[in-house]
C-alpha positions in Angstrom: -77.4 125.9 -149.0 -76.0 127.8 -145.7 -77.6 130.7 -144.3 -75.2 133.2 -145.9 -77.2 132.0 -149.3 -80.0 132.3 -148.1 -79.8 135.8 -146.8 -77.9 137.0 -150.2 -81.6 136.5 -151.5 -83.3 138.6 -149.0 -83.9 142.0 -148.4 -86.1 141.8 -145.3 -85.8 139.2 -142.7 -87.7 138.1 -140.0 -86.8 135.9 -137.0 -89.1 134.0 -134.5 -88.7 131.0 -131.8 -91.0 129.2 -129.7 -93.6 130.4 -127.2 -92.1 130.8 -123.1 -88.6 131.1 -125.1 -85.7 129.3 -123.2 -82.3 129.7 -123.1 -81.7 127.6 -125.9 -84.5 129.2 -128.1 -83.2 133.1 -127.0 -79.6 131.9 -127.9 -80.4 131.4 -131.5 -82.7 133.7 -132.2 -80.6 136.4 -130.8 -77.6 134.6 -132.3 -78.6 134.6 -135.7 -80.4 138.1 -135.5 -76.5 139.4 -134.2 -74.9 137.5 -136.9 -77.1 139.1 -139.7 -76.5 142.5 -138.2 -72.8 142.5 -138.0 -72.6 141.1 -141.7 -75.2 142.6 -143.5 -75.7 146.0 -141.8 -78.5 147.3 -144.6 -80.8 144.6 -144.6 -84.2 145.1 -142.7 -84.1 142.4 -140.0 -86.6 141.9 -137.1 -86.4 139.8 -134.1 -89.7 138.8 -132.1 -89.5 136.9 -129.3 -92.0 136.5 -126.0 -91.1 137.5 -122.8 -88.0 136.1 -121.2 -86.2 135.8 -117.8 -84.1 139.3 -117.7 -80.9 138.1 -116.8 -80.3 136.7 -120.4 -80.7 140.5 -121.2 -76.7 140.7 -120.9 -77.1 139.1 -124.8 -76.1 142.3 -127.4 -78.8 143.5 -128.8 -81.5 142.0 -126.6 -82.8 145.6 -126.2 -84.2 145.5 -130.0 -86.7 142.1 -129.3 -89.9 142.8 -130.5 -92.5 140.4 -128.3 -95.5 140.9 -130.5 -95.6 141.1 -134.0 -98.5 142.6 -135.9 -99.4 143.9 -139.6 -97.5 147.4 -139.1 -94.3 145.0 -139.3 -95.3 144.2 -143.1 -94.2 141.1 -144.7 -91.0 139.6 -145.3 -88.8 137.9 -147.8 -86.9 135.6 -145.4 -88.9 134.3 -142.1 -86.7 132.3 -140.1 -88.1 129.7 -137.2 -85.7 128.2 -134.3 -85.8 125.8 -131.9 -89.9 125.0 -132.7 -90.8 121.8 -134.3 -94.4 122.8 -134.9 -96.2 125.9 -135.9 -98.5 125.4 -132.4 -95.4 126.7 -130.8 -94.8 129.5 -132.7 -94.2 132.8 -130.5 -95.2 136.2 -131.1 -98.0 135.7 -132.6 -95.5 134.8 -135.4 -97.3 131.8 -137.5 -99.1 134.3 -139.8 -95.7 136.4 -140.2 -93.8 133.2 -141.2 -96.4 131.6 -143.6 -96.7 135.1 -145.8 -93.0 135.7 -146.2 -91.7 134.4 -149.9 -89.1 131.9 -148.2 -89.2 130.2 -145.0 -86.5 128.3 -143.1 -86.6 126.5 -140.0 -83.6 125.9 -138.0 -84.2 122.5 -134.6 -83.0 119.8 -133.2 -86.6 118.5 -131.9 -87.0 115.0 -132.5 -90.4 115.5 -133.4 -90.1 117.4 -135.5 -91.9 116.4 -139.1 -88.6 118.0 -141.3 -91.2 119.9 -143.8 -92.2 123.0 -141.9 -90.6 125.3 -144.5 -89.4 125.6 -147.3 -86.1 125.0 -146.1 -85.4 122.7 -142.8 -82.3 122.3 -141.0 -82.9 119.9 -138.2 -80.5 117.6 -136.4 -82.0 115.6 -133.3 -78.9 114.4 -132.5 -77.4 118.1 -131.9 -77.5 119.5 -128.2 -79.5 122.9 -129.4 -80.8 124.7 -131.9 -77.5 126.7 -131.2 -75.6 123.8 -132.2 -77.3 123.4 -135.4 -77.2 127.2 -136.4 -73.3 127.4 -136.1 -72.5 124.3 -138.5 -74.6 126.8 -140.8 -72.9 129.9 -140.2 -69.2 130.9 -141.7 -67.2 130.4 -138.2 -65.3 133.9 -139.7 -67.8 136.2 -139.8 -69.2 134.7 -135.9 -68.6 137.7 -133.7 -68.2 137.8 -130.3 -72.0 139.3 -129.7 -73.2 136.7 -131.7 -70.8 133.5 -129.8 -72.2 134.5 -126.3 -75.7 134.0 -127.6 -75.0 130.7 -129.1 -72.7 129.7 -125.6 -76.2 130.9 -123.8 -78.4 128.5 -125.8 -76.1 125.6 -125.7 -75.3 126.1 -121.8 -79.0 125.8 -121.4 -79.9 123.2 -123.4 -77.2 120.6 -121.9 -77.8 121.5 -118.7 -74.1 122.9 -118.6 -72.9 120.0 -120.3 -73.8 117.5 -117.8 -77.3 116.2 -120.5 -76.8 113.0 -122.6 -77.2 115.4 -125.5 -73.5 116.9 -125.1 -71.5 115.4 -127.6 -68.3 115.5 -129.2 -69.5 118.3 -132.2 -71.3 120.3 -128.8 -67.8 120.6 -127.4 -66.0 121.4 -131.0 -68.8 124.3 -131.0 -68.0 125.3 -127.7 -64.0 125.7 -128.0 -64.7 127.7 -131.2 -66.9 129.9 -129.5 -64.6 130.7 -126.6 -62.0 131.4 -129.3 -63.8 134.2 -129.8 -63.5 135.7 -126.3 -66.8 135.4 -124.6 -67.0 135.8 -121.0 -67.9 132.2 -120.6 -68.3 132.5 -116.9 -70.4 135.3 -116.4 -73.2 133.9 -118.9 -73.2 130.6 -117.2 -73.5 132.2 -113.6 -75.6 134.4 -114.2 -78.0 132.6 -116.5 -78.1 129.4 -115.2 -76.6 129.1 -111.5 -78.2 132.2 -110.1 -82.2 133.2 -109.9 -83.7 135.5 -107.9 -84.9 135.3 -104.4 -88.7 135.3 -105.9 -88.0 132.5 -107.9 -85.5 130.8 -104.8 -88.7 130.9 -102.3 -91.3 129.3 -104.9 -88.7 126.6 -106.0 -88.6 126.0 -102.4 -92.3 125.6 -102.2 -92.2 123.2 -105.3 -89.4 121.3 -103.6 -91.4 121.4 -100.0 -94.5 120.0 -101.7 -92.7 117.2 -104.6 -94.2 113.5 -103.6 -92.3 110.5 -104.9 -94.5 107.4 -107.1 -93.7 104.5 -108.8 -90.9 103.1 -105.8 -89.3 106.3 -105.8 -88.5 106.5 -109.4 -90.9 109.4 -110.0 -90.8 112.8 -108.3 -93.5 115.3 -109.0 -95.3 118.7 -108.1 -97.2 121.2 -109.4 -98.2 124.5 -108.5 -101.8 126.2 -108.6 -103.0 129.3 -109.8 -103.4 130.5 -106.1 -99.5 129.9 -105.4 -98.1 131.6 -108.2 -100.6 134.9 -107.1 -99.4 134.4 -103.6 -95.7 134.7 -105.4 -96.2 137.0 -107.8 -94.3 134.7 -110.4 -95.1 134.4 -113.7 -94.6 130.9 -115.9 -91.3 132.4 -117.2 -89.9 132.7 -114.0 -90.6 128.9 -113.3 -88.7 127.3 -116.3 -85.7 126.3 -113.8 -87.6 124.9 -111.4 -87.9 121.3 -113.3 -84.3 120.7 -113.4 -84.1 121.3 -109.3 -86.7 118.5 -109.4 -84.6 116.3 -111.2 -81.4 116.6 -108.9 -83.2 114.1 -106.3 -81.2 111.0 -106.1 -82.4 107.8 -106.6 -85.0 109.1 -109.7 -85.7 108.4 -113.0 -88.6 110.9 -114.4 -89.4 114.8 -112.8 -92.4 115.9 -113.7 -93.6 119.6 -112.9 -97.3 121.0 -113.3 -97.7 124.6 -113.4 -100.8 127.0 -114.8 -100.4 128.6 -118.4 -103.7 130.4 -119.9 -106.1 128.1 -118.4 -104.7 125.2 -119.0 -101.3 123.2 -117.4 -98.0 123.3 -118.4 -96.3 119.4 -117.9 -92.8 119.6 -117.9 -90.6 116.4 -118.1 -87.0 115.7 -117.4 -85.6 111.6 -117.3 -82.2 110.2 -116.5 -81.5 107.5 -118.0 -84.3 105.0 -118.9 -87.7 106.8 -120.1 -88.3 108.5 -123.0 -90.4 111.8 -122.1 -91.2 112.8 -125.9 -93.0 109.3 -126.1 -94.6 110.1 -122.3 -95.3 114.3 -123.8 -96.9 112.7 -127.2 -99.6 111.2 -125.0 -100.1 114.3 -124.3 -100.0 116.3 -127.9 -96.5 117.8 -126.8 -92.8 116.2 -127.6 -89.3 117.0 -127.5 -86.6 115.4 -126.7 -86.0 111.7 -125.2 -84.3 113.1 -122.0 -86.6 116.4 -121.9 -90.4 117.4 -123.1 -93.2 119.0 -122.7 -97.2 119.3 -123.0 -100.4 120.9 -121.9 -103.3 120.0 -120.4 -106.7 120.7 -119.8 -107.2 118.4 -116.6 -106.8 118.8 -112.7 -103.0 118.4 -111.6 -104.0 115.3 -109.8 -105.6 113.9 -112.8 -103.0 114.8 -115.2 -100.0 113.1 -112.9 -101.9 109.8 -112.2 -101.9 109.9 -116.0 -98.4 110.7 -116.3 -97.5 107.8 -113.9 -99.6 104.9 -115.8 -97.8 106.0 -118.9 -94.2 106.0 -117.1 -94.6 102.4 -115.6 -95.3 101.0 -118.8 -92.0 102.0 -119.8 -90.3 101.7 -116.4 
């Protein structure tokens, strides 16, 4: 069953992703949200996403994102969840949405992800992005142009513009369909992933300025306080590049960034070649991907990195 079966039994859809949505997580929601709208005009389809970093506002359609959904909404027949592997992660206060609507389906490529979230599951670690997974279940003919930037977006993003050990050959298939359709390839990855603004240029500079390296320079890590991001005036969506300038530093393995989300800390981590971060992240309670995860906790930054760095030398 595709998604065009699916949808032939709705009437109502709704469509969530993950909370602090990324690239990869906006691409597909926005995506599919397009793709339903071009081809099925009268159905009543919602889109709920969190707050996201406004330059992937040149997306069609960004401009009707609902961030919080509540009972005035009403239930669904179709609830749709990409790029989450766990209802924990659900944005928009969307678990409740999801787990009331007749049929659910959940679209990843998390590697920890359990396969049984909903009543349907279409999940393929070995894919570069949710994006990637969404197109093999969409008909290529009825992709517009709205809905191939999105998917370019989420795919861009989620490779690290191609350059991740996720890119593969069915990544690149996906890509030379997409730019069949005429998608103005260059100004979505400039302006979504090379360029940020100057608030976000002098706090990456702060991270960068304070970063330490461990384990015989195979680690390199930093973390930001409460305090700094006031004295910024950033908030944690406006830091979600600032792990992957981390791991440009030659010479390392694991980048590991700490930053403050409701009370507790963020821990995002990036590796190279050798560690696997979803193992490192599960310590944790988070996952992922082997080459990029994530977690929470409740500890000190100082704490929560010495942990980090035990767990990293055992695999180092």
């Amino acid at each position: 069953m595709q998604i065009d079966d699916l949808l032939k039994e709705a009437k109502s859809v709704a469509i969530f992703g993950h909370v602090r949505p990324d690239g990869d997580c906006v691409g597909s929601t926005l995506g599919l949200y397009n793709y339903i709208c071009d081809n099925y005009p009268t159905m009543k389809t919602r889109i709920f996403l969190e707050r996201f970093p406004e330059n992937y506002k040149i997306l069609s359609n960004s401009n009707e994102i609902n961030e919080f959904y509540n009972d005035e909404f009403g239930s669904f027949d179709l609830a749709f969840l990409l790029d989450s592997s766990t209802f924990d992660r659900v944005g928009a206060n969307g678990e409740c949405c999801i787990k009331a609507a007749k049929k659910t389906c959940n679209i990843d490529h998390h590697v920890s992800n359990p396969l049984n979230l909903c009543d349907v599951n279409y999940v393929d670690a070995k894919a570069s992005s949710a994006c990637e997974v969404l197109y093999f279940l969409l008909d290529p003919n009825k992709v517009s142009k709205a809905t191939a930037e999105c998917l370019y977006l989420g795919i861009v993003h989620d490779t690290g513009a191609f350059k991740f050990s996720s890119t593969g050959h069915k990544t690149m298939m996906v890509i030379g369909d997409l730019l069949e359709k005429g998608i103005d390839f260059t100004r979505i990855i400039n302006e979504t992933y090379y360029t940020r603004t100057y608030t976000q240029t002098l706090v990456t500079g702060y991270v960068m300025m304070s970063s330490k390296l461990a384990l015989d320079g195979k680690v390199v890590y930093s973390y930001i306080t409460p305090e700094d991001m006031d004295r910024y005036s950033v908030t944690p969506v406006e830091l979600s590049s600032v792990i992957d300038t981390l791991r440009e530093v030659t010479g390392t393995e694991v980048a590991i960034f700490l930053y403050p989300v409701n009370g507790d800390y963020k821990i995002s981590l990036r590796s190279n070649y050798v560690v696997d971060v979803n193992k490192v992240a599960g310590v944790f309670g988070g996952g992922g991907h082997v080459r990029a995860a994530g977690a929470s906790s409740k500890d000190s930054p100082e704490e929560t990195i010495a942990k980090l760095l035990k767990v990293i030398q055992e695999q180092l």
